[in-house]
PyMOL Python script that loads the backbone (N, CA, C, O; Angstrom):
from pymol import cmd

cmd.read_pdbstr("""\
ATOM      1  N   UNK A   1      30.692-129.948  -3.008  1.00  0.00           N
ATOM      2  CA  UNK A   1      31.008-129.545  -4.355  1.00  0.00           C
ATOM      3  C   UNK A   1      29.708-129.606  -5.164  1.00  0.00           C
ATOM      4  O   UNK A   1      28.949-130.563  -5.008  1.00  0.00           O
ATOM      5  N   UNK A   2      29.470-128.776  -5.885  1.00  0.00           N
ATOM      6  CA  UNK A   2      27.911-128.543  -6.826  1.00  0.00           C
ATOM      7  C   UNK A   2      28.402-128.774  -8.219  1.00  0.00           C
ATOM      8  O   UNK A   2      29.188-127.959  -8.704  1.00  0.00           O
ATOM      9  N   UNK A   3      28.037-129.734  -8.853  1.00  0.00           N
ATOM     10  CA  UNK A   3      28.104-130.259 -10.193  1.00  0.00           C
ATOM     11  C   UNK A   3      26.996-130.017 -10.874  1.00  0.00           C
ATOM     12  O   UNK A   3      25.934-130.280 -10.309  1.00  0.00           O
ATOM     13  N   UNK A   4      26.975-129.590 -11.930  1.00  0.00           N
ATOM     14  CA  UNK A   4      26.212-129.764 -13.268  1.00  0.00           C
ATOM     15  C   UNK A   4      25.586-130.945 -13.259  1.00  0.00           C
ATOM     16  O   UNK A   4      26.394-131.852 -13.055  1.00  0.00           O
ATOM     17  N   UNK A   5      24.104-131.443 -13.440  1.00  0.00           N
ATOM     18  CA  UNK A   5      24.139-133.061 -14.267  1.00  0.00           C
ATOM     19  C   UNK A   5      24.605-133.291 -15.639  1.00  0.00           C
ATOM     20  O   UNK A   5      24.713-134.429 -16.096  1.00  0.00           O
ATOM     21  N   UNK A   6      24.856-132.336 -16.239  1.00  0.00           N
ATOM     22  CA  UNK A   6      25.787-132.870 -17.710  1.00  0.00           C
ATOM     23  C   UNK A   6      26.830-133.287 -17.493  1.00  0.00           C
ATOM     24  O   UNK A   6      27.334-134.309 -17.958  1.00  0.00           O
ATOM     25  N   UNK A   7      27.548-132.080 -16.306  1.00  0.00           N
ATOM     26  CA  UNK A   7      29.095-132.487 -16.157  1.00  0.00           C
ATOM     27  C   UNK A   7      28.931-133.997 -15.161  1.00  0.00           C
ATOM     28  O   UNK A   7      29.795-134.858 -15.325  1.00  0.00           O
ATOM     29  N   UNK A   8      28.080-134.188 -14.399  1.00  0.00           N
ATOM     30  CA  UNK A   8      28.078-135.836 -13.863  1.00  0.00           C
ATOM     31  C   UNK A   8      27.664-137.011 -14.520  1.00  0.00           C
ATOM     32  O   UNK A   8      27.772-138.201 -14.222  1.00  0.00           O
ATOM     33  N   UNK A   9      27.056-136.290 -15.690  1.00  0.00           N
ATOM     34  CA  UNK A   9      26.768-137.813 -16.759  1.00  0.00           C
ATOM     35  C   UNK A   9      27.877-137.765 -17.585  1.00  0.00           C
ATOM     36  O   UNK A   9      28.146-138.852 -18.097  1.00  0.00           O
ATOM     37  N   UNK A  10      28.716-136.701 -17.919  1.00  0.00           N
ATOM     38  CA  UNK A  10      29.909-136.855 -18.309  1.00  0.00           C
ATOM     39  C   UNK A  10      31.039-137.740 -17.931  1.00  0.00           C
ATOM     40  O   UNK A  10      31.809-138.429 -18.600  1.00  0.00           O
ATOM     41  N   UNK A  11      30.888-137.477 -16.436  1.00  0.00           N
ATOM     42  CA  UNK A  11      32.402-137.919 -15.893  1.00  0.00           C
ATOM     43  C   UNK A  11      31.803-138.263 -14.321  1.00  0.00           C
ATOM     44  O   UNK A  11      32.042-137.782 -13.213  1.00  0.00           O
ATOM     45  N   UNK A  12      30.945-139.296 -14.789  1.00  0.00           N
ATOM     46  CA  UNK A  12      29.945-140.017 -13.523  1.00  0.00           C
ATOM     47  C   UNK A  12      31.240-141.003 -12.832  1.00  0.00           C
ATOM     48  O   UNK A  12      31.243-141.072 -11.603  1.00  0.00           O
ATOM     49  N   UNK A  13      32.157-141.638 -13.474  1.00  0.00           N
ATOM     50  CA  UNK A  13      33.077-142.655 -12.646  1.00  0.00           C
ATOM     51  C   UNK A  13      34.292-141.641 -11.722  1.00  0.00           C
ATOM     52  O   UNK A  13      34.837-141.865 -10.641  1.00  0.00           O
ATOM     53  N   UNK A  14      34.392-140.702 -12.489  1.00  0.00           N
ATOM     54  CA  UNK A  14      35.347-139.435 -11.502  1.00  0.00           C
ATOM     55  C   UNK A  14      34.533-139.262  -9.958  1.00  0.00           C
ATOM     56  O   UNK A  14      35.081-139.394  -8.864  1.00  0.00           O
ATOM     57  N   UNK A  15      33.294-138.980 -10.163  1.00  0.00           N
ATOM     58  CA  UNK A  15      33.054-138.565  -9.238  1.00  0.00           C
ATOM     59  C   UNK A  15      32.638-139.172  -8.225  1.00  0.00           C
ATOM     60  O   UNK A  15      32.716-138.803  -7.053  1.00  0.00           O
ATOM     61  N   UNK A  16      32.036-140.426  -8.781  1.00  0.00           N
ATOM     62  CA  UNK A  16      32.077-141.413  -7.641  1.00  0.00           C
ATOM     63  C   UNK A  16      33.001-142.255  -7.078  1.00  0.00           C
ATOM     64  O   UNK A  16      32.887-142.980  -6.090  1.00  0.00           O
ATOM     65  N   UNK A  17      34.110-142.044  -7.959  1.00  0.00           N
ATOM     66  CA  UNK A  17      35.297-142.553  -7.441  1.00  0.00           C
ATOM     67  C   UNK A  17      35.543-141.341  -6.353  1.00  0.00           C
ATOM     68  O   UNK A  17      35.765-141.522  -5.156  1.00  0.00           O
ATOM     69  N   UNK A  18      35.462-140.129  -6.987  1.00  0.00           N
ATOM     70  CA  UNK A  18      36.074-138.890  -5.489  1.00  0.00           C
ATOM     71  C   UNK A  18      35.131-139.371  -4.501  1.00  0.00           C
ATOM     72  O   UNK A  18      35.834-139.307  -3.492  1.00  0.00           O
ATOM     73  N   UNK A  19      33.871-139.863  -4.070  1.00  0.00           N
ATOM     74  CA  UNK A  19      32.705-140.127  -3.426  1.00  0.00           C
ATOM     75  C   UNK A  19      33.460-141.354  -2.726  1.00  0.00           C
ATOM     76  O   UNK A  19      33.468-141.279  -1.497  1.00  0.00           O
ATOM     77  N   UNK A  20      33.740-141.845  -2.971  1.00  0.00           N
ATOM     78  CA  UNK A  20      34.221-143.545  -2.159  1.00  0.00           C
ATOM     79  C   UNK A  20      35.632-143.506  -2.009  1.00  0.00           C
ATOM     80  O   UNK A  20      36.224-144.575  -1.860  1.00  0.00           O
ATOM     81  N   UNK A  21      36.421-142.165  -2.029  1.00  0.00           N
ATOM     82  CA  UNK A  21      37.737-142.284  -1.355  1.00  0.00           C
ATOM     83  C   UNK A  21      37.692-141.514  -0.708  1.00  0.00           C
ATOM     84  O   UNK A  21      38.712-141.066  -0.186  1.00  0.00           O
ATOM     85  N   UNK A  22      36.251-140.939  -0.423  1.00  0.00           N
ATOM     86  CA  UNK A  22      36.253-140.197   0.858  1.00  0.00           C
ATOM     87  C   UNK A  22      35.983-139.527   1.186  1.00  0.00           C
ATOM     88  O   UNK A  22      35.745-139.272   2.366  1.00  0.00           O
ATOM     89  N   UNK A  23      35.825-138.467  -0.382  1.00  0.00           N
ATOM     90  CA  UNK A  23      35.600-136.959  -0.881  1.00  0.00           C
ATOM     91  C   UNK A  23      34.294-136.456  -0.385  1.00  0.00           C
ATOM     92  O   UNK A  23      33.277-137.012   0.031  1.00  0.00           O
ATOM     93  N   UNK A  24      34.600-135.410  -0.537  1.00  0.00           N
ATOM     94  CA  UNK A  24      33.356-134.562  -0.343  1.00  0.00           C
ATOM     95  C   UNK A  24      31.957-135.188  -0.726  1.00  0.00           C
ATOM     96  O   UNK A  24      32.184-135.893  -1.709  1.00  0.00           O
ATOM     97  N   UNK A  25      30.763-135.250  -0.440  1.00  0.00           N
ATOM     98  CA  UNK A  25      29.442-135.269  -1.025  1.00  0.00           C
ATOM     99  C   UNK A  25      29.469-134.235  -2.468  1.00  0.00           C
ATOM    100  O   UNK A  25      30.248-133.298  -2.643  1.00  0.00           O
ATOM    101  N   UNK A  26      28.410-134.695  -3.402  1.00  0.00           N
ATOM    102  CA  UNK A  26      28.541-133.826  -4.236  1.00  0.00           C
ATOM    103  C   UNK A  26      27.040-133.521  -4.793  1.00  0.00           C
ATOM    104  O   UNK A  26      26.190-134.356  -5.102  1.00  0.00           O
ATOM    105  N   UNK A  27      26.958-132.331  -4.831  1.00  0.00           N
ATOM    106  CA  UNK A  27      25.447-131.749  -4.852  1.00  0.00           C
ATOM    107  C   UNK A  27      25.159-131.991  -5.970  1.00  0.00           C
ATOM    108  O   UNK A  27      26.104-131.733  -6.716  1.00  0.00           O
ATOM    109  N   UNK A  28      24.020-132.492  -6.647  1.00  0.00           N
ATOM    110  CA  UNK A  28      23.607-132.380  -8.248  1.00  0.00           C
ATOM    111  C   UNK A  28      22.625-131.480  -8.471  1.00  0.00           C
ATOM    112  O   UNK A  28      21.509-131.640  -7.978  1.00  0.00           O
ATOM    113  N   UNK A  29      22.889-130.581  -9.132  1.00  0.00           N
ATOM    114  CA  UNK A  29      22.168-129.767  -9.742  1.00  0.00           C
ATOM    115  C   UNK A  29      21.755-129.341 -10.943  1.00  0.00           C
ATOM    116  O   UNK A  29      22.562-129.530 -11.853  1.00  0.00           O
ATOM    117  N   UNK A  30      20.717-128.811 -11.227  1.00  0.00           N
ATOM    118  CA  UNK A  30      19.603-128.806 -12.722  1.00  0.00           C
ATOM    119  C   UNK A  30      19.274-127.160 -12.789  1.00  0.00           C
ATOM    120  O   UNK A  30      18.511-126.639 -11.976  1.00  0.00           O
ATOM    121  N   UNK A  31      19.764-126.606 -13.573  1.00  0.00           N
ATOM    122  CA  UNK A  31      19.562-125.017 -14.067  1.00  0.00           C
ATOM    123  C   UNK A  31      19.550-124.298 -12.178  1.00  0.00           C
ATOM    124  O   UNK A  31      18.592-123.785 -11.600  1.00  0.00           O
ATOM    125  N   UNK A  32      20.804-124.503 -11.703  1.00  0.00           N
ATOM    126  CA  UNK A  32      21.257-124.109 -10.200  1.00  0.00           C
ATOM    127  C   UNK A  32      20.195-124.328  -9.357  1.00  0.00           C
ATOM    128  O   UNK A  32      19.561-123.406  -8.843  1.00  0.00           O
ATOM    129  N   UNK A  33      20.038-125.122  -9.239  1.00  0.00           N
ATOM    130  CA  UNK A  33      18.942-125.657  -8.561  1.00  0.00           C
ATOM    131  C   UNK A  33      19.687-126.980  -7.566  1.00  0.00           C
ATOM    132  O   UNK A  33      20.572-127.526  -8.225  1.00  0.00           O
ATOM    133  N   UNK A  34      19.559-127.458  -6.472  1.00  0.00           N
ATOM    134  CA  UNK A  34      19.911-128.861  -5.802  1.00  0.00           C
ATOM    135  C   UNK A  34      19.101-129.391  -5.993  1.00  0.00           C
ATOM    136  O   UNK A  34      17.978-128.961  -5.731  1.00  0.00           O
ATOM    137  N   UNK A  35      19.384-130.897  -6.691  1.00  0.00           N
ATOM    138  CA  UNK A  35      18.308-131.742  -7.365  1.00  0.00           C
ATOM    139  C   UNK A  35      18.470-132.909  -6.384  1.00  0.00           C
ATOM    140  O   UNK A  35      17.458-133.444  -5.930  1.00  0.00           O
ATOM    141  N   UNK A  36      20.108-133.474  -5.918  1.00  0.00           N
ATOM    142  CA  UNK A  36      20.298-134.296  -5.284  1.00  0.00           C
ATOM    143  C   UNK A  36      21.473-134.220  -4.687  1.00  0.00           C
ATOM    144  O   UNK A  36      22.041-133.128  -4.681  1.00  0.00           O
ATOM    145  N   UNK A  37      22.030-135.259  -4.117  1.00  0.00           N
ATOM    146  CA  UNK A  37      23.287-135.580  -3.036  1.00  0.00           C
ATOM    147  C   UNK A  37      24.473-136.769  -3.666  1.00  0.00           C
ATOM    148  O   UNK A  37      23.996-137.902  -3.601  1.00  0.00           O
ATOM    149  N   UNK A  38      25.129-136.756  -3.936  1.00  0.00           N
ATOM    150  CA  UNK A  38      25.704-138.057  -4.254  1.00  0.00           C
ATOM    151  C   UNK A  38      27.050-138.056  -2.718  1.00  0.00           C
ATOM    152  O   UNK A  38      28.014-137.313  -2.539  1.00  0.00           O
ATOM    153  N   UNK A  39      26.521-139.222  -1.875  1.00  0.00           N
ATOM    154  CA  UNK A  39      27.418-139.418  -1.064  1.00  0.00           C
ATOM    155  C   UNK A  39      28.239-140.919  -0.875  1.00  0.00           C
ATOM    156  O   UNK A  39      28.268-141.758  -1.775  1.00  0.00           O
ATOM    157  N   UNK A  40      28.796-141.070   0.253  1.00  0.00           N
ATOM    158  CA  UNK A  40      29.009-142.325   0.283  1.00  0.00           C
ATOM    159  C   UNK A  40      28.076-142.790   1.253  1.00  0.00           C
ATOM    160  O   UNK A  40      27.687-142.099   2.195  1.00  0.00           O
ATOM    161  N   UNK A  41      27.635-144.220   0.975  1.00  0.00           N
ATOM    162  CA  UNK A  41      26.679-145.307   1.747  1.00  0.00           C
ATOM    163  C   UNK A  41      26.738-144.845   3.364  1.00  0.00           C
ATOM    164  O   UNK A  41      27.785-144.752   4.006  1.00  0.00           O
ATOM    165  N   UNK A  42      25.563-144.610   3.817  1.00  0.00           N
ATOM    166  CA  UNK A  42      25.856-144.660   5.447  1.00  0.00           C
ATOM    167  C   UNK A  42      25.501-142.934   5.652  1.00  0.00           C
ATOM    168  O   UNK A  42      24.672-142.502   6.453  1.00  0.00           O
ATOM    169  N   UNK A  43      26.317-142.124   4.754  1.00  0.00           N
ATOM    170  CA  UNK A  43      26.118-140.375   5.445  1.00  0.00           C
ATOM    171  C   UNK A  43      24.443-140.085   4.506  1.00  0.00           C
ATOM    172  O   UNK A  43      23.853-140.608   3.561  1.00  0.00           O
ATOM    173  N   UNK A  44      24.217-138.943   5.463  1.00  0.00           N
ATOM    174  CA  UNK A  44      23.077-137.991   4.691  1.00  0.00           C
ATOM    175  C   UNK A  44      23.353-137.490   5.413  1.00  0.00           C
ATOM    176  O   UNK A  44      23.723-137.710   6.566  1.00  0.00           O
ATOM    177  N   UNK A  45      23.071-135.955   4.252  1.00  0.00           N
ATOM    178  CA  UNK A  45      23.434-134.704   4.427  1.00  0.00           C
ATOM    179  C   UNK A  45      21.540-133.640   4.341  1.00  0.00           C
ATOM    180  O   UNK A  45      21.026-133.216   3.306  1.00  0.00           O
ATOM    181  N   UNK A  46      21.298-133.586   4.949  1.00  0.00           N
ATOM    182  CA  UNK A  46      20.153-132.452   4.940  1.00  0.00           C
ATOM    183  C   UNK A  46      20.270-131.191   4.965  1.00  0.00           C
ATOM    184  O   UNK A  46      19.268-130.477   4.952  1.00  0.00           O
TER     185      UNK A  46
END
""", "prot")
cmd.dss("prot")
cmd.show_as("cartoon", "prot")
cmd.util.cbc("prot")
cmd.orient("prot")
């Protein structure tokens, strides 16, 4: 899933809550760009 960083500094506990029940990784991105990964502890995604 590719998030906004506004929309993840918005609603940063949503998504790391979706992140630690299991959910998808979630891409962070800056003017559509992949800036980063938010996963759970243990995966990377390259």
């Amino acid at each position: 899933m590719k998030v906004k960083i506004g929309e993840l500094k918005t609603h940063l506990s949503k998504y790391v809550q979706s992140v630690r029940d299991g959910g998808e990784p979630i891409e962070v991105c800056v003017r559509g760009k992949t800036v980063a990964y938010l996963t759970r502890k243990g995966e990377c995604r390259r």
